[in-house]
gemmi code that builds the backbone of each chain (N, CA, C; Angstrom):
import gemmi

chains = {
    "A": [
        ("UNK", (76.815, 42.079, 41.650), (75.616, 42.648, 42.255), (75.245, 43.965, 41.583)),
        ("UNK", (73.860, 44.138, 41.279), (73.862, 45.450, 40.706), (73.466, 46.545, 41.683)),
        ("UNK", (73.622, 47.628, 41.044), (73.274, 48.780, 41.923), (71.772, 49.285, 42.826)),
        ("UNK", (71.280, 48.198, 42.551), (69.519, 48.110, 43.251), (70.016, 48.317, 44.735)),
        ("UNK", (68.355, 48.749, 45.304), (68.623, 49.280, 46.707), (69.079, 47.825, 47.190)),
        ("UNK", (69.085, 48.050, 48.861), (68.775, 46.886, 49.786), (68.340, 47.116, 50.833)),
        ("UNK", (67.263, 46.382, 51.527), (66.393, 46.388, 52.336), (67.195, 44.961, 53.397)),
        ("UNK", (66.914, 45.887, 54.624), (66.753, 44.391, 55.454), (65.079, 44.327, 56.518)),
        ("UNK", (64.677, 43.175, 56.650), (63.343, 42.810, 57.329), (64.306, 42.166, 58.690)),
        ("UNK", (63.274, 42.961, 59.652), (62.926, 41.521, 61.029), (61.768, 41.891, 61.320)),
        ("UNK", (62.053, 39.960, 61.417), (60.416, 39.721, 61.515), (60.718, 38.510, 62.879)),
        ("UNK", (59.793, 38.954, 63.426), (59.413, 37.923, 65.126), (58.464, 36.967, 64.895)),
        ("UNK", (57.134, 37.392, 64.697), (56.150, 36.578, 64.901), (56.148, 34.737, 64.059)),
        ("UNK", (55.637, 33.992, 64.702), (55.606, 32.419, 64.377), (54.454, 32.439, 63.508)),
        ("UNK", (54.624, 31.290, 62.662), (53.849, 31.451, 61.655), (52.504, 30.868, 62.125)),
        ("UNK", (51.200, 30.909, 61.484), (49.997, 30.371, 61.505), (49.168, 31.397, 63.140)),
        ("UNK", (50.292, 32.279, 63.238), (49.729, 33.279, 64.687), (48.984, 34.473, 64.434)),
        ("UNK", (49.841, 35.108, 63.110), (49.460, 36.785, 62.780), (49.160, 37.016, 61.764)),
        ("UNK", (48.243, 38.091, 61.187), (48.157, 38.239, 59.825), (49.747, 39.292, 59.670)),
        ("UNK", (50.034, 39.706, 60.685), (51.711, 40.149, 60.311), (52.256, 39.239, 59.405)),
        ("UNK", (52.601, 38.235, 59.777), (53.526, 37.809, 58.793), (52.912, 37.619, 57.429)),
        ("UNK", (51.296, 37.034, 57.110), (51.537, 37.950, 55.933), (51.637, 39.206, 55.181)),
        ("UNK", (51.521, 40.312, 56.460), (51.858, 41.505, 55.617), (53.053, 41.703, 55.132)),
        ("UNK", (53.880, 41.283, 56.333), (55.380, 41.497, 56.297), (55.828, 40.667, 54.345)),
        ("UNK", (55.795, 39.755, 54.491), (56.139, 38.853, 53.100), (55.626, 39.454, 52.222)),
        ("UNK", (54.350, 40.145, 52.459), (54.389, 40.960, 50.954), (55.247, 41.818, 50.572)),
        ("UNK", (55.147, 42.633, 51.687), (56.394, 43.653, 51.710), (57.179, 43.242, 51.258)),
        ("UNK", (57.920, 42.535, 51.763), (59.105, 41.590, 50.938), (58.967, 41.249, 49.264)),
        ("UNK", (57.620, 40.627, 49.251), (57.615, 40.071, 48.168), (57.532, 41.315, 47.043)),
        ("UNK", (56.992, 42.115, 47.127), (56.933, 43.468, 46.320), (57.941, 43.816, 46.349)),
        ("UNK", (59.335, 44.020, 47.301), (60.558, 44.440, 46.870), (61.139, 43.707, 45.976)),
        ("UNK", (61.399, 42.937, 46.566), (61.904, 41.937, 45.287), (61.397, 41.931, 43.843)),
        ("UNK", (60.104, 41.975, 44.183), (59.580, 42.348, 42.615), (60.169, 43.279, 41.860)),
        ("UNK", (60.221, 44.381, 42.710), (61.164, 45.437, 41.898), (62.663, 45.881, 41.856)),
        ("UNK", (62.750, 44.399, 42.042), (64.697, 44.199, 41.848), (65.512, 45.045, 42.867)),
        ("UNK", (64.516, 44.753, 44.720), (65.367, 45.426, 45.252), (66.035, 43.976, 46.262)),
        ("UNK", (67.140, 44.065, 46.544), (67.939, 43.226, 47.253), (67.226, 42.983, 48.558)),
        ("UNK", (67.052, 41.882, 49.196), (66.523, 41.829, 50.575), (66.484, 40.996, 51.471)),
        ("UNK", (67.447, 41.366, 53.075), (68.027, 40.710, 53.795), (66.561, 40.572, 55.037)),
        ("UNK", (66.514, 39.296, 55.099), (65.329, 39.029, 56.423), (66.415, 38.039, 57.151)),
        ("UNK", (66.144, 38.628, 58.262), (66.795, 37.930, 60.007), (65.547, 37.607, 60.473)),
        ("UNK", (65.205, 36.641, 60.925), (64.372, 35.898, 61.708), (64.706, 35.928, 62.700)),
        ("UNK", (63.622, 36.501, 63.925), (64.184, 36.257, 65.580), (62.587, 35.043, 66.182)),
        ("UNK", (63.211, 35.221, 66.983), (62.145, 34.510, 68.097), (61.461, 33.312, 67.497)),
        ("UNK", (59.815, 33.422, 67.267), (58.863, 32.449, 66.337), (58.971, 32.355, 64.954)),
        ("UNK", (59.512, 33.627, 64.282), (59.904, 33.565, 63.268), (60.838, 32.951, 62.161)),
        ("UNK", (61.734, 31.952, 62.966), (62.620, 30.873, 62.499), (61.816, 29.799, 62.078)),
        ("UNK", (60.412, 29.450, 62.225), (59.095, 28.476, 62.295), (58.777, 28.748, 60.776)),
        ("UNK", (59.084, 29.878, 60.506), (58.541, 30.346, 58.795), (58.849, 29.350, 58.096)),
        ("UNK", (60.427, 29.073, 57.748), (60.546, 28.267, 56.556), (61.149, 26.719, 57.534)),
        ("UNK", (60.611, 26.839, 58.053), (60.560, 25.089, 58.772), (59.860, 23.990, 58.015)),
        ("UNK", (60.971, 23.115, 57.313), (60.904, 22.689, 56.198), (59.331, 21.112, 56.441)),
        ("UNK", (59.405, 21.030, 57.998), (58.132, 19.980, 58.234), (56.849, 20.628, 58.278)),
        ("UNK", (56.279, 21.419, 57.704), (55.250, 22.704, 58.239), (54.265, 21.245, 56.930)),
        ("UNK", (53.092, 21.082, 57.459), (52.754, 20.134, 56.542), (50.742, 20.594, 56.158)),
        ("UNK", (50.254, 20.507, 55.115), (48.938, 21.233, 54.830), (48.013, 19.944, 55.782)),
        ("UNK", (46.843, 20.714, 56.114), (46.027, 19.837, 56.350), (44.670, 19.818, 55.279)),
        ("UNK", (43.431, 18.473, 56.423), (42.091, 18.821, 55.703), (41.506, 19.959, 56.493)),
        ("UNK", (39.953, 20.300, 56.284), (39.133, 21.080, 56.846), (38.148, 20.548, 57.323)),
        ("UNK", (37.716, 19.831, 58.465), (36.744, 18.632, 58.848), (35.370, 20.087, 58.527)),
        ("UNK", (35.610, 20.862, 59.182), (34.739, 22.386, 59.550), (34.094, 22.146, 58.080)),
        ("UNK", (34.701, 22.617, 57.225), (34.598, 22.919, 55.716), (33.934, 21.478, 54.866)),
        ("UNK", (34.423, 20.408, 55.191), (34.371, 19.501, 54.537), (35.605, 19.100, 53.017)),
        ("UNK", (36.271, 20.246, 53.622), (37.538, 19.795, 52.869), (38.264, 18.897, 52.882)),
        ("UNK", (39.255, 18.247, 52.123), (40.302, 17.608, 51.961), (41.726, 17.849, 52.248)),
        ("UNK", (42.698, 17.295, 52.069), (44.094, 18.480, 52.416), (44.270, 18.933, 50.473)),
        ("UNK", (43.492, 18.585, 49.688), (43.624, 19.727, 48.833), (42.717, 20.690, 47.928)),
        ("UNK", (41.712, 20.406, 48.588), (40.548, 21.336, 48.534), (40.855, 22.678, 49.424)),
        ("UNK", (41.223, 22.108, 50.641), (41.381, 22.846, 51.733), (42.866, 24.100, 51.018)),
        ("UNK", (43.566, 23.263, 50.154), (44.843, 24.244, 50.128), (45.160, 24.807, 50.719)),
        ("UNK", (45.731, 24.539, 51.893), (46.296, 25.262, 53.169), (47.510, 25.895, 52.981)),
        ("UNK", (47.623, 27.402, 53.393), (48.712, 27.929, 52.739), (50.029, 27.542, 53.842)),
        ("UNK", (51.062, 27.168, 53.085), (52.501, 27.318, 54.484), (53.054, 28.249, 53.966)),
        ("UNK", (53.699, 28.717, 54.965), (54.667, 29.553, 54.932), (56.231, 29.362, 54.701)),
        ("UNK", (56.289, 28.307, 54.907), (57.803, 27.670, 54.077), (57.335, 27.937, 52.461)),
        ("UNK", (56.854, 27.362, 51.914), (56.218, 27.763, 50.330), (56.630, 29.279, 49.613)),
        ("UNK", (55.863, 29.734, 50.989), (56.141, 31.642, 50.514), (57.238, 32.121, 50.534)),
        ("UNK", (58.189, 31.633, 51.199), (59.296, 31.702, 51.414), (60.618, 31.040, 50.683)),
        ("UNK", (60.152, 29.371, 50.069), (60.943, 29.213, 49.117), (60.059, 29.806, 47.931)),
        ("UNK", (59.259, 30.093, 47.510), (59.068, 31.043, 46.674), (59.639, 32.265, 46.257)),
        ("UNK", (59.923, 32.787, 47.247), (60.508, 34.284, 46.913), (62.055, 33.838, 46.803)),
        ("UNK", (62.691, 32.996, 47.347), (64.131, 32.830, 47.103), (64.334, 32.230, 45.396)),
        ("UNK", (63.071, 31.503, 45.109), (63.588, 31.117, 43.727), (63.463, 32.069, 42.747)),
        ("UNK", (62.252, 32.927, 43.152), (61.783, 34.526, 42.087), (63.331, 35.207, 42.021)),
        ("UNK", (64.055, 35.387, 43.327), (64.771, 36.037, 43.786), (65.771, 35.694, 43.150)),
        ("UNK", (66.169, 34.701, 43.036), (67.222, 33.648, 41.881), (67.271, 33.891, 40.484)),
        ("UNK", (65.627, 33.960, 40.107), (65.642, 33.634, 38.567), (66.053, 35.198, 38.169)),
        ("UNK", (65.322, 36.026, 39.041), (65.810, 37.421, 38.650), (67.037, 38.103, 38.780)),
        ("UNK", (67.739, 37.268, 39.589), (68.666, 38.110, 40.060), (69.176, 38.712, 40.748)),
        ("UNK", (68.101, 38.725, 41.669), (67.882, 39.532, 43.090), (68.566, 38.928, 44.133)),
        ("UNK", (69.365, 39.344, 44.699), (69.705, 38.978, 46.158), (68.769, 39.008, 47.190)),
        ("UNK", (68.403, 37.734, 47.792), (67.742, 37.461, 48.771), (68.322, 36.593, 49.820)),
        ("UNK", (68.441, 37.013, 50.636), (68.752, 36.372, 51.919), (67.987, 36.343, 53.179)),
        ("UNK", (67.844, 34.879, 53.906), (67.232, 34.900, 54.850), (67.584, 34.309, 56.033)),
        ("UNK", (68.245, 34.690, 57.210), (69.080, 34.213, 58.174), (67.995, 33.795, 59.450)),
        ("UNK", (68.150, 33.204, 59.990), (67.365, 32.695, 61.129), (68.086, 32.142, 62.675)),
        ("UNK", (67.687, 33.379, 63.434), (68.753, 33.703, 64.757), (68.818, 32.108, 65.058)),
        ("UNK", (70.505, 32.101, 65.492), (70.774, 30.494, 66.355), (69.740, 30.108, 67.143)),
        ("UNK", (70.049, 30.694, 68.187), (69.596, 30.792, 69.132), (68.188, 30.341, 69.561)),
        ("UNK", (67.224, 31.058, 68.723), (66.100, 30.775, 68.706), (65.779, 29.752, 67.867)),
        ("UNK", (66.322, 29.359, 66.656), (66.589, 27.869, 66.316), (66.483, 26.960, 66.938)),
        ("UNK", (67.654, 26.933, 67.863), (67.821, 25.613, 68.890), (66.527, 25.568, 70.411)),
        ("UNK", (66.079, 26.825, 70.444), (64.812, 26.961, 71.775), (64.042, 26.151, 70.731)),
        ("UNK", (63.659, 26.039, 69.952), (62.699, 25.801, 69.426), (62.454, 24.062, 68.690)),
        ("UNK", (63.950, 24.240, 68.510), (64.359, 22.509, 67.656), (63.688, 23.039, 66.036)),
        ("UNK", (64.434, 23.790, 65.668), (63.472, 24.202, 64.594), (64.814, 24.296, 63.239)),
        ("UNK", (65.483, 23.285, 63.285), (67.152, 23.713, 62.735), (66.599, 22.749, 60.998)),
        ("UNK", (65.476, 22.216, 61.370), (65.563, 22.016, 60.193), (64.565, 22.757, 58.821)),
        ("UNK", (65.321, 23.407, 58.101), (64.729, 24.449, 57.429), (64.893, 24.396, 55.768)),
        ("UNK", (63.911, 24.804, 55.095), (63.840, 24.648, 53.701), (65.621, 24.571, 53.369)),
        ("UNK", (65.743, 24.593, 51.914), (67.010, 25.046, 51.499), (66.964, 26.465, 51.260)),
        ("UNK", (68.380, 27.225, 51.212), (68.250, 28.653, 51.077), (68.103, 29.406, 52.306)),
        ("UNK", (68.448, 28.663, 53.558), (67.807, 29.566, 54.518), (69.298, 29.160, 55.878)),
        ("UNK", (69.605, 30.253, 56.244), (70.688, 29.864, 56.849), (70.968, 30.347, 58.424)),
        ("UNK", (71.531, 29.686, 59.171), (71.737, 29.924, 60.950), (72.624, 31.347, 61.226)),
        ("UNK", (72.290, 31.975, 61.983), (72.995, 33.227, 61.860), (72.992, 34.098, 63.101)),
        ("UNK", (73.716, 35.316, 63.940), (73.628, 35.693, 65.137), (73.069, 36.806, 64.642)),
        ("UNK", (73.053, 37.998, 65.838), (72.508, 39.277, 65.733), (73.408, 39.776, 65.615)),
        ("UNK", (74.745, 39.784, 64.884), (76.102, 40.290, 64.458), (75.667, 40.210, 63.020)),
        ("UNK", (75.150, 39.032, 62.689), (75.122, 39.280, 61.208), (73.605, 40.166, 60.540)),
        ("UNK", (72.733, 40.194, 61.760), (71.609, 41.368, 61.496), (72.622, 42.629, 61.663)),
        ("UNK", (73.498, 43.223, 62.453), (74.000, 44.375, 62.453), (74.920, 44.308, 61.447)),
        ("UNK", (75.265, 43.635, 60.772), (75.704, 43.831, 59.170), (75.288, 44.209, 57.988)),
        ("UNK", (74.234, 43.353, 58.187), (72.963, 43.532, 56.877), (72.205, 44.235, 57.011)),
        ("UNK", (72.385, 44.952, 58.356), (71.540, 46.104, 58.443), (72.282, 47.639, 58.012)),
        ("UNK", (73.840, 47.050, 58.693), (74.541, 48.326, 58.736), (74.958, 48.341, 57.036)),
        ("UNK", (74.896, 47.557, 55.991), (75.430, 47.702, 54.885), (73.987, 47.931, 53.795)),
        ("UNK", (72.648, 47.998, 54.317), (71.569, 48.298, 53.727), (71.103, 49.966, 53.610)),
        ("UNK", (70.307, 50.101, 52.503), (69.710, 51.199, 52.308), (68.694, 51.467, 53.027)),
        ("UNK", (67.838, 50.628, 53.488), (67.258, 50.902, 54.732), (66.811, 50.008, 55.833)),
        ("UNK", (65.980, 49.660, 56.407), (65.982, 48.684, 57.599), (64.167, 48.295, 58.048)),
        ("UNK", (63.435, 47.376, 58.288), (62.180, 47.658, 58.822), (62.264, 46.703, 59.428)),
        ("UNK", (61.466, 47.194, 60.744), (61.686, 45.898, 61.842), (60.028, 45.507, 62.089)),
        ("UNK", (59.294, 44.250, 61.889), (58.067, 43.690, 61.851), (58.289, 43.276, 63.467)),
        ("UNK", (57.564, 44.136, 64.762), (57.956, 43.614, 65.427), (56.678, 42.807, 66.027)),
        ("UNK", (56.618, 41.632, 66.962), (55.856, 41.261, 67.687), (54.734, 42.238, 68.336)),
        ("UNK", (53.236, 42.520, 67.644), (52.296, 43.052, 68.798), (52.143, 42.590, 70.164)),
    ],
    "B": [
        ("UNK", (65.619, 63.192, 59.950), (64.990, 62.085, 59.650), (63.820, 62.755, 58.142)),
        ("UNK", (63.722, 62.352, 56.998), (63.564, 63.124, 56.101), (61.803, 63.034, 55.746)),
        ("UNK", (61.113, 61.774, 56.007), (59.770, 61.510, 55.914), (59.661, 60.004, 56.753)),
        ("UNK", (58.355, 60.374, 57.332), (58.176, 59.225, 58.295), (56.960, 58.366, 57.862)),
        ("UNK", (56.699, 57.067, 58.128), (55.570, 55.941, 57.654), (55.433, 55.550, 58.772)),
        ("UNK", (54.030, 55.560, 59.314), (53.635, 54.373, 60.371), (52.421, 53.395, 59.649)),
        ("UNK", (53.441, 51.796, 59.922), (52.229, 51.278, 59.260), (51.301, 50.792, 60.416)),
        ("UNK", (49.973, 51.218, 60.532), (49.397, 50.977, 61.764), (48.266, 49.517, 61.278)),
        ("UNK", (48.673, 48.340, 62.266), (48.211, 46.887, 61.961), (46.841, 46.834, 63.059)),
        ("UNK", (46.302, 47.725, 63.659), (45.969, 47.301, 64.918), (43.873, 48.347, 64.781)),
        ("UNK", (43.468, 47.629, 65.192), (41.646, 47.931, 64.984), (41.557, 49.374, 65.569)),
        ("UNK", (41.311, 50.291, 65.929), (41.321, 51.575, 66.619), (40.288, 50.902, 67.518)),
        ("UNK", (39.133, 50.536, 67.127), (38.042, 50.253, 68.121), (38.501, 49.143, 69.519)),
        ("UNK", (39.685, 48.363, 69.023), (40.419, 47.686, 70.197), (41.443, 47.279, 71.153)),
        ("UNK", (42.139, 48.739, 70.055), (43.224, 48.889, 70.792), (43.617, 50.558, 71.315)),
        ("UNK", (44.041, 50.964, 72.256), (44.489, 52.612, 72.166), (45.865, 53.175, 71.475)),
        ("UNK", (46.473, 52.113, 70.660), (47.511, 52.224, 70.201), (47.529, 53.297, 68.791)),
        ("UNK", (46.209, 53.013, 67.854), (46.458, 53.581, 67.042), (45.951, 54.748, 66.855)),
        ("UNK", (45.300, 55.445, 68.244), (45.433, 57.205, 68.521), (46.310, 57.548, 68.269)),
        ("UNK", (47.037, 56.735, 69.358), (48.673, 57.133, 70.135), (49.658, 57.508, 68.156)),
        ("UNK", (49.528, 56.380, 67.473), (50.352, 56.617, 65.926), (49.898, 57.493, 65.659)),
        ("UNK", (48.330, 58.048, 65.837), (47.941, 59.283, 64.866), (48.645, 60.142, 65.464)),
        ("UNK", (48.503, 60.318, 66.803), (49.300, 61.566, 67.822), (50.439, 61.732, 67.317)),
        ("UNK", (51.531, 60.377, 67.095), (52.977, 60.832, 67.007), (53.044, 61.118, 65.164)),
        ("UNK", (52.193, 60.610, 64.465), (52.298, 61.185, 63.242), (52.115, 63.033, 63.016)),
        ("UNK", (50.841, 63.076, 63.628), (51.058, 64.575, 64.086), (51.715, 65.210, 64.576)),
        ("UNK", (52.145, 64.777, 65.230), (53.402, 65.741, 65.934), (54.641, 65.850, 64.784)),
        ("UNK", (54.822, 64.713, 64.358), (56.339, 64.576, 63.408), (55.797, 65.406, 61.983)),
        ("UNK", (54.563, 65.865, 61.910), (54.266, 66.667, 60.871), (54.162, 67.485, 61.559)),
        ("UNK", (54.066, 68.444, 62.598), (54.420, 69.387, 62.792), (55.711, 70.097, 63.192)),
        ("UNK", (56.590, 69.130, 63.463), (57.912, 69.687, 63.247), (58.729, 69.258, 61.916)),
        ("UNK", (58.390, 69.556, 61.050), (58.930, 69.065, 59.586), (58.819, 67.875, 58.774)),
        ("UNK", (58.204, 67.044, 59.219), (58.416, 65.303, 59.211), (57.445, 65.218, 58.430)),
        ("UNK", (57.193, 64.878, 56.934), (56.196, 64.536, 55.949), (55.539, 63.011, 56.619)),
        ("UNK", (54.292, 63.091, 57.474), (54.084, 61.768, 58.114), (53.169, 60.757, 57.177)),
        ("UNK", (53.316, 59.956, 57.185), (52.238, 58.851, 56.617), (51.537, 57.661, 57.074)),
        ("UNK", (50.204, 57.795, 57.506), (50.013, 56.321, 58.341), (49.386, 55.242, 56.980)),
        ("UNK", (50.184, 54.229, 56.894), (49.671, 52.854, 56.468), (48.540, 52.150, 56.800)),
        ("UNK", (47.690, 51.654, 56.656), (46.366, 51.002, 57.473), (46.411, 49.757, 56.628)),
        ("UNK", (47.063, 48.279, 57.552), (46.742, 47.392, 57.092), (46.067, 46.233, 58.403)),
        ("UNK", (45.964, 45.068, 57.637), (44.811, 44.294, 58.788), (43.904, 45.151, 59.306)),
        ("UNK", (43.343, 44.731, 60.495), (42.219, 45.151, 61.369), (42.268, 46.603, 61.211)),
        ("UNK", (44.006, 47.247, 60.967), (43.687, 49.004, 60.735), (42.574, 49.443, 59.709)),
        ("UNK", (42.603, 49.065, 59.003), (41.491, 49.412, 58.161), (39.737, 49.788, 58.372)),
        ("UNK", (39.488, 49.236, 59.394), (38.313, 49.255, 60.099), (38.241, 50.729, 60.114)),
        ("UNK", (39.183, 51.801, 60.855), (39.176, 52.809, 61.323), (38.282, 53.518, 60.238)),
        ("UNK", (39.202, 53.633, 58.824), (39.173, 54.423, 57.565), (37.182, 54.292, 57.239)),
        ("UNK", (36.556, 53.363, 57.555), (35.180, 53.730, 56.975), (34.735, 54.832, 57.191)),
        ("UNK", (33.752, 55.138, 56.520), (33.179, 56.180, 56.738), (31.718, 56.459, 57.914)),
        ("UNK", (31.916, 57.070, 58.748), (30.584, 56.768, 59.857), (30.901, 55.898, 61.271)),
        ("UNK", (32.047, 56.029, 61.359), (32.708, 55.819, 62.391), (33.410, 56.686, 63.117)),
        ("UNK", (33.780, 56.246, 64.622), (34.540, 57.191, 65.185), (35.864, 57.037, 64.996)),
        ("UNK", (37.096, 58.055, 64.644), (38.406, 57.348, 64.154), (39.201, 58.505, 64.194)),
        ("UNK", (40.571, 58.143, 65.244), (41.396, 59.138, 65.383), (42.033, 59.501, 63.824)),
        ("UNK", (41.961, 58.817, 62.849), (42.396, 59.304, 61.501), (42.067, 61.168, 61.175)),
        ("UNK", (40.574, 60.837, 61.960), (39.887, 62.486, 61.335), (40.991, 63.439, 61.703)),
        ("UNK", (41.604, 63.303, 62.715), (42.389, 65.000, 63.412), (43.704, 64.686, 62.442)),
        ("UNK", (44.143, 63.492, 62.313), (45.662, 63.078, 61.430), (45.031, 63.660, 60.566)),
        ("UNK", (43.960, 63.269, 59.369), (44.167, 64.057, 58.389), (43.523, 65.517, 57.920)),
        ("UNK", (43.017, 66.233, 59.127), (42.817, 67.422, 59.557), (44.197, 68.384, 59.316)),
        ("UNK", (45.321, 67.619, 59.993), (46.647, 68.436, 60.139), (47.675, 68.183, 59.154)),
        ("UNK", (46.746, 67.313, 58.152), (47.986, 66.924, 56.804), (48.788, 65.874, 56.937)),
        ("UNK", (48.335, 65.218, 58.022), (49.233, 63.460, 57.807), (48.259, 62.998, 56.640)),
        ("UNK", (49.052, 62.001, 55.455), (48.812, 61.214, 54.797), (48.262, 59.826, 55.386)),
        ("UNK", (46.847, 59.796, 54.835), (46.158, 58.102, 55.179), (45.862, 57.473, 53.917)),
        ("UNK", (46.645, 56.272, 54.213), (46.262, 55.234, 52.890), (46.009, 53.966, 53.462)),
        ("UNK", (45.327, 53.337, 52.862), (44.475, 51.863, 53.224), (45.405, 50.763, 52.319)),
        ("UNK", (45.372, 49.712, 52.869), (46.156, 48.728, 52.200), (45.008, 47.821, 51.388)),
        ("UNK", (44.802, 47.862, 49.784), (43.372, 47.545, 49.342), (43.544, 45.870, 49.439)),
        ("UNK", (44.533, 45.433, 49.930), (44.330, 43.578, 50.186), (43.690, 43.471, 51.274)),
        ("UNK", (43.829, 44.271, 52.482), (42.946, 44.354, 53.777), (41.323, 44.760, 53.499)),
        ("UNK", (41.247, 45.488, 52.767), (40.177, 46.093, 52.539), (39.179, 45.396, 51.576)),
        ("UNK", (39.887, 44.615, 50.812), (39.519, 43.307, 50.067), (38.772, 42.033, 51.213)),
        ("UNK", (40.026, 41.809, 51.344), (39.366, 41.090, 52.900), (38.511, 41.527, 53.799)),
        ("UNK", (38.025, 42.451, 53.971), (37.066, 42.447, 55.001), (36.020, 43.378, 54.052)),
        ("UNK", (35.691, 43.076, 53.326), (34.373, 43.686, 52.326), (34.250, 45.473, 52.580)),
        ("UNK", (35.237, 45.762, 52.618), (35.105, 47.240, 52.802), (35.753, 48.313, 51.273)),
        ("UNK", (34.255, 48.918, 50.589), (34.241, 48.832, 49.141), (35.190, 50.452, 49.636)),
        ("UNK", (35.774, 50.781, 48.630), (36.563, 52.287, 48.738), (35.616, 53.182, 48.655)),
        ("UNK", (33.889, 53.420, 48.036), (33.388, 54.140, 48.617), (32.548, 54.672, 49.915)),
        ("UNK", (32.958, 53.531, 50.514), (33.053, 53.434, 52.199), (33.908, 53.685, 52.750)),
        ("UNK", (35.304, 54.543, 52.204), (36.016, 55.194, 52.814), (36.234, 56.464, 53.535)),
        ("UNK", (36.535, 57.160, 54.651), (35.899, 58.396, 55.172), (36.936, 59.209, 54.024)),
        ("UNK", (36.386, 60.326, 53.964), (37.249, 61.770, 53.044), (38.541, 61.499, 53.934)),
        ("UNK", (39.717, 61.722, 52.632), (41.281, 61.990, 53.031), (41.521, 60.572, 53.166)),
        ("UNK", (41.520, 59.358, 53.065), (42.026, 57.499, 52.955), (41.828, 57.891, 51.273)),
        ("UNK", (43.731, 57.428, 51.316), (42.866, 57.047, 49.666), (43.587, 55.563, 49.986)),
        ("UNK", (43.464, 54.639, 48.786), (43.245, 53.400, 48.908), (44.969, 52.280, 47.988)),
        ("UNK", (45.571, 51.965, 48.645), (47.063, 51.552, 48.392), (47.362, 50.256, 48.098)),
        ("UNK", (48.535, 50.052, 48.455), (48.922, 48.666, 48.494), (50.111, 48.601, 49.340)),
        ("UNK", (50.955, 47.638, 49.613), (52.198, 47.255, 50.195), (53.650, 48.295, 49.501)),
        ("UNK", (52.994, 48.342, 48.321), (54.119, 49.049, 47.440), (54.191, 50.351, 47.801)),
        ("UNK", (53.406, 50.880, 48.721), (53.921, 52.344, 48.897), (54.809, 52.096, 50.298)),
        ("UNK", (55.076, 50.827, 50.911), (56.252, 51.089, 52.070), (57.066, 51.014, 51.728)),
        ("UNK", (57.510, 50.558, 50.534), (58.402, 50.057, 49.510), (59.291, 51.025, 48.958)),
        ("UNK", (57.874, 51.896, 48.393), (58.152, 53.514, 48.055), (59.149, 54.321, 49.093)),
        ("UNK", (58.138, 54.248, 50.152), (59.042, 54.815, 51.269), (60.472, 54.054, 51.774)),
        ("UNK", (60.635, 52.878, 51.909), (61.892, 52.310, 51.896), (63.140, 53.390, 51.419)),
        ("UNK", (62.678, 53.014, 49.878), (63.275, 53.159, 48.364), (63.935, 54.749, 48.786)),
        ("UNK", (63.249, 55.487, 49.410), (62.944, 56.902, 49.568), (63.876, 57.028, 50.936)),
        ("UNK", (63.937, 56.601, 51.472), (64.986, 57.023, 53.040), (63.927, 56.842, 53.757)),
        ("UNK", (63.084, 56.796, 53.581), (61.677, 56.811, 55.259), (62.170, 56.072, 55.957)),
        ("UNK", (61.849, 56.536, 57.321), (61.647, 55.591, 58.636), (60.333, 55.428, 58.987)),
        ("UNK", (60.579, 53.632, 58.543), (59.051, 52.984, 58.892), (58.778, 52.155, 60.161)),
        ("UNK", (57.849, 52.420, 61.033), (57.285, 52.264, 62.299), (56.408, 51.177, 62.029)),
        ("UNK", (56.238, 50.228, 62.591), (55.822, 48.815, 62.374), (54.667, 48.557, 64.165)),
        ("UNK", (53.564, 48.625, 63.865), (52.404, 48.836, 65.043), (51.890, 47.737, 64.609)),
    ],
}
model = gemmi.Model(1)
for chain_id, residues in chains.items():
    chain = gemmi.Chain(chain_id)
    for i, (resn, *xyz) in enumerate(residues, 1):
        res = gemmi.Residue()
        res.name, res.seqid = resn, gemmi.SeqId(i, " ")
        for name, pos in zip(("N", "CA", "C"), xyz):
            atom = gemmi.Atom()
            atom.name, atom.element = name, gemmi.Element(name[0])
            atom.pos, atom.b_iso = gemmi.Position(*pos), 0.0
            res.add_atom(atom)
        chain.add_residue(res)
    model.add_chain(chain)
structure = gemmi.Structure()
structure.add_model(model)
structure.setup_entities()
């Protein structure tokens, strides 16, 4: 591991709800850009992110198609940044509370993305350079 | 606590929340605290120019205002429609602050 910072994210909100979560992922995604390490814990709706059935639609409204329409998911953005995160080098990790997993039936999740308690957020928090918590408005 | 960031997500015109950030940014700049408010999503609204917007007294007392220019992209709001004291950012300055020890406040 090299000497780059590390950041940890929590993030709450469910996807397709907030423009939070895409602020939050940029955030993310800009650290990483600059080769900083970065731990995201998923609580609550936020385990829904990289939920590997998240599927594009059409736009009847628009007169789109499902790929005209290019509907963005958020699983995408997410295995996205783990493979950037890979090719570079970067440590990225993204844990997604049990708990709220199983409320949800939501256990099935991209690859790269793993089940985890709020023991292992007070790890990755307590062994980070700093901490930001995206919380639910 | 060495410099503080609030990134404020929330419309001023619809919520009373993001007085309340300017208030506590002010205050944490007046007891030593280099403050900074973030303006992304609907925050951005505030920063035009010709509006009413608790920003004016924040950057009256030397809190830092910066606009997030992907928000500002999105909602057709050109940077010279920004009121005096917003200058115009990106994601990479929470980053900055991260990088930096800040404690960042998430509204």
């Amino acid at each position: 591991m090299s000497k780059s910072k590390t950041f940890t994210v929590v993030l709450m909100d469910a996807p397709f709800e907030s423009s939070r979560t895409t602020t939050a992922l940029r955030v993310v995604d800009a650290a990483l850009k600059r080769g900083i390490n970065v731990n995201v814990f998923a609580y609550e709706g936020a385990v829904l992110l990289p939920f590997k059935h998240q599927q594009p639609h059409a736009n009847a409204v628009h007169g789109h198609d499902v790929e005209q329409e290019d509907h963005p998911l958020p699983r995408e953005w997410v295995a996205g940044m783990i493979a950037s995160a890979k090719d570079a080098g970067t440590a990225f990790e993204w844990i997604n509370c049990g708990l709220c997993v199983d409320e949800r039936g939501a256990g099935e999740c991209i690859d790269g993305v793993r089940r985890g308690t709020p023991a292992d957020l007070w790890k990755m928090a307590t062994a980070s350079d700093n901490s930001l918590v995206v919380a639910t408005a | 606590m060495r410099e503080m960031m609030i990134v404020e997500t929330r419309d001023a015109a619809e919520h009373r929340g993001p007085a309340r950030s300017a208030e506590l940014a002010i205050g944490m700049h007046h007891e030593g605290v280099p403050a900074t408010i973030f303006l992304a999503e609907n925050a951005v609204f505030a920063a035009r120019r010709g509006s009413e917007s608790p920003l004016d007294r924040a950057i009256a007392k030397g809190v830092a205002v910066a606009a997030d220019s992907f928000a500002l992209k999105e909602r057709g709001i050109a940077p010279h429609e920004l009121r005096k004291g917003v200058a115009v950012s990106d994601v990479g300055l929470i980053v900055d602050k991260l990088v930096r020890g800040s404690s960042v406040m998430w509204r």
